[in-house]
C-alpha positions in Angstrom: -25.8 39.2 -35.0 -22.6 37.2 -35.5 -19.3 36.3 -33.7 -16.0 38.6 -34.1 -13.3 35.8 -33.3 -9.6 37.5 -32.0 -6.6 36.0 -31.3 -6.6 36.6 -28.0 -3.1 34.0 -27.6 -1.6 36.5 -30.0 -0.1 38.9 -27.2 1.2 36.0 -24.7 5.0 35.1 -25.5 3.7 30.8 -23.8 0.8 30.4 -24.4 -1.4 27.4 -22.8 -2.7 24.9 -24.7 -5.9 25.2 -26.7 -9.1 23.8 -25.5 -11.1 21.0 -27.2 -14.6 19.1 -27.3 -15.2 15.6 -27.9 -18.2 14.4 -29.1 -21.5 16.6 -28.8 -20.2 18.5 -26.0 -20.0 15.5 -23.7 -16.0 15.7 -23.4 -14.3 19.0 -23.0 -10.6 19.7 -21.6 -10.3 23.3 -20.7 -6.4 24.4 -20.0 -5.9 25.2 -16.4 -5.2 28.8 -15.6 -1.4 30.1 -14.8 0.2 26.4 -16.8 1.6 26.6 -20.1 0.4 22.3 -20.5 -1.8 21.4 -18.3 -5.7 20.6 -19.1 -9.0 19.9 -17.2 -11.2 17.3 -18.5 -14.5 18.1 -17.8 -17.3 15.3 -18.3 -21.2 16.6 -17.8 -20.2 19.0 -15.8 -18.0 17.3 -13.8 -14.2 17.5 -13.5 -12.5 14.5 -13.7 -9.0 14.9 -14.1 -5.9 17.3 -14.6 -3.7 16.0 -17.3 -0.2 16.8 -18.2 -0.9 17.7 -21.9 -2.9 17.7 -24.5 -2.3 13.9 -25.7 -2.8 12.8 -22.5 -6.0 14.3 -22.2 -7.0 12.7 -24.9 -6.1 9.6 -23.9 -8.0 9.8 -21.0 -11.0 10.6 -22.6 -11.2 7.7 -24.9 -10.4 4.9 -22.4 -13.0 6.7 -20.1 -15.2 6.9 -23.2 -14.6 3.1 -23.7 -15.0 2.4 -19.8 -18.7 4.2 -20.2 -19.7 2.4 -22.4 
């Protein structure tokens, strides 16, 4: 049984940014429902912080990455 993947951004005229994973699932920032920028970056389950875009997100997660460490 395998995965049909759509284009579900195909019919919004703005749409959000896309969501991403860093690592083995450890990272994720998930865009924020009703914003054309913003993103939720969720550690183990937790959220930790609303950024502004998808750089920033990023950002975030490797100084918090570095931080952990």
């Amino acid at each position: 049984m395998g995965f049909d993947y759509t284009n579900s951004r195909i019919l919004n005229s703005q749409p959000g940014p896309m969501g991403f994973v860093i690592g083995n699932g450890e990272y994720a920032a998930i865009p924020m429902m009703g914003s054309t920028t913003k993103l939720m970056v969720i550690h183990n389950g937790l959220q930790l912080k609303v950024c502004r875009n998808r750089q920033s997100a990023m950002s975030f997660i490797d100084k918090h990455r570095k931080r952990k460490s």
